[in-house]
C-alpha positions as CSV (number, residue, x, y, z in Angstrom):
1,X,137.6,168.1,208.7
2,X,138.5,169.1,205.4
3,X,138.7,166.7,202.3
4,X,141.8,164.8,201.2
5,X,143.0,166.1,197.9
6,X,143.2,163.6,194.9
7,X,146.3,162.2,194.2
8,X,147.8,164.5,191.6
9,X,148.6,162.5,188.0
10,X,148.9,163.4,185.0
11,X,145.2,163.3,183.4
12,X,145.0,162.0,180.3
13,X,143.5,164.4,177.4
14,X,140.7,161.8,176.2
15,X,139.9,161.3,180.2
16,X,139.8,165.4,180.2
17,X,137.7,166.1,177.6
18,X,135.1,163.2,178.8
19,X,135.0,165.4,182.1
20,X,134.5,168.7,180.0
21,X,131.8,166.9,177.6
22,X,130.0,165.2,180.8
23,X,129.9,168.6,182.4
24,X,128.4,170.2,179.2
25,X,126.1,167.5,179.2
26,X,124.8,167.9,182.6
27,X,124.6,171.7,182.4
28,X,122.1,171.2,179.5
29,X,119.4,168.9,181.2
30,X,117.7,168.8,185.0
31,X,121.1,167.9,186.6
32,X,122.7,171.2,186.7
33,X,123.5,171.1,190.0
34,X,125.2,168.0,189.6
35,X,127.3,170.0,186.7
36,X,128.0,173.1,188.7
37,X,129.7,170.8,191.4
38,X,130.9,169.2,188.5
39,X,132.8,171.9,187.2
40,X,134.2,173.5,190.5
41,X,135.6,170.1,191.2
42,X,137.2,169.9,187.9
43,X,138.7,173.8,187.7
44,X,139.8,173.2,191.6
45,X,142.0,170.0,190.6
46,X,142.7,171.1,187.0
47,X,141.2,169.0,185.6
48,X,140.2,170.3,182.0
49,X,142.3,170.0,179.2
50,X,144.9,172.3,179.2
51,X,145.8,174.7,176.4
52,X,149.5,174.9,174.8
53,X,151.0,178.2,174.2
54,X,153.6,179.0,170.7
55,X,156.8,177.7,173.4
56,X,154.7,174.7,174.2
57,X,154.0,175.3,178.0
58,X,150.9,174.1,179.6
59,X,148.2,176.6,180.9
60,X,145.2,175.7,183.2
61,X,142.0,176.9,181.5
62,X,138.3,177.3,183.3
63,X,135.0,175.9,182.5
64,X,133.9,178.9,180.6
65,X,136.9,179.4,178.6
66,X,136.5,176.3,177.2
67,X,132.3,176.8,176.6
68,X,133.2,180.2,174.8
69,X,136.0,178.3,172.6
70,X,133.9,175.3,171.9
71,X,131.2,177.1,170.0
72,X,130.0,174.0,168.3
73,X,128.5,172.4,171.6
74,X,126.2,174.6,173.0
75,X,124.0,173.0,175.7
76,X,120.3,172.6,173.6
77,X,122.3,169.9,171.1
78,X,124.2,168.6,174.4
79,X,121.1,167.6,175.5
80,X,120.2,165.6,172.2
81,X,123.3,163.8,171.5
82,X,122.2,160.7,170.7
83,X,119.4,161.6,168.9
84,X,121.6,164.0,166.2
85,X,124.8,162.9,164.7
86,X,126.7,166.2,163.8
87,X,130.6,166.9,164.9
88,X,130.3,167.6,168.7
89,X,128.4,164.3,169.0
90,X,130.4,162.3,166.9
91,X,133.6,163.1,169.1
92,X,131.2,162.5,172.3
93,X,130.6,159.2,171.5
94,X,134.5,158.8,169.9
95,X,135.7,159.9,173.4
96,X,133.4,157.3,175.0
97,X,134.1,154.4,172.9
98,X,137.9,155.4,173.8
99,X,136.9,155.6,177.6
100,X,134.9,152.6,177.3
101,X,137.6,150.4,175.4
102,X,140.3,151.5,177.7
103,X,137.5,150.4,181.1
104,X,137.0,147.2,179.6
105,X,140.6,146.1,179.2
106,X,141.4,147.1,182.4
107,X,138.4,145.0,184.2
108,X,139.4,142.0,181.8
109,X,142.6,142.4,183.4
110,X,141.7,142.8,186.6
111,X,139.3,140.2,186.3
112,X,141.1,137.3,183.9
113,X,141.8,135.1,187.2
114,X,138.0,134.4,187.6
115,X,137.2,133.4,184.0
């Protein structure tokens, strides 16, 4: 029996590059596995941040497009991100604290009948 598709909505850009960065993560430690499921599940539901042409249409990109174009990560610092502060890690952890923010309003929401 074959797998139900994911509802298709519109994914956010901070929630697509926190797939992308987790993925990059992944691929750099003993999980990579884990990220080359990863990343066929994300290129299968597109979802990877898109890229904008000069008329401003959307266009799909794949996992290794967006490696090749994001030189700055490459997978020996993905592996030490907390350890080194340059660029890539500083908009790891800004993507996080975004993701993380966003999580915690919702559950206080969710949750603000219990306390």
């Amino acid at each position: 029996m074959a797998e139900p598709s994911p509802a298709r909505r519109p994914v956010p850009l901070i929630e697509s590059e926190l797939y992308f960065l987790i993925a990059r993560y992944l691929s750099a430690g003993p999980c990579r596995r884990a990220a080359q499921v990863l990343v066929q599940e994300l290129e299968q539901y597109q979802l990877l941040p898109k890229r904008l042409d000069w008329e401003g249409n959307e266009h799909s990109r794949s996992y290794e497009e967006l490696t090749l174009q994001d030189s700055a990560l490459e997978p020996e610092s993905a592996s030490s991100t907390v350890l080194s502060l340059d660029s890539c890690n500083l908009k790891i952890l800004t993507v996080l604290a975004e993701h993380f923010c966003k999580l915690l309003f919702y559950v206080c929401i969710e949750f603000s009948e219990f306390f």
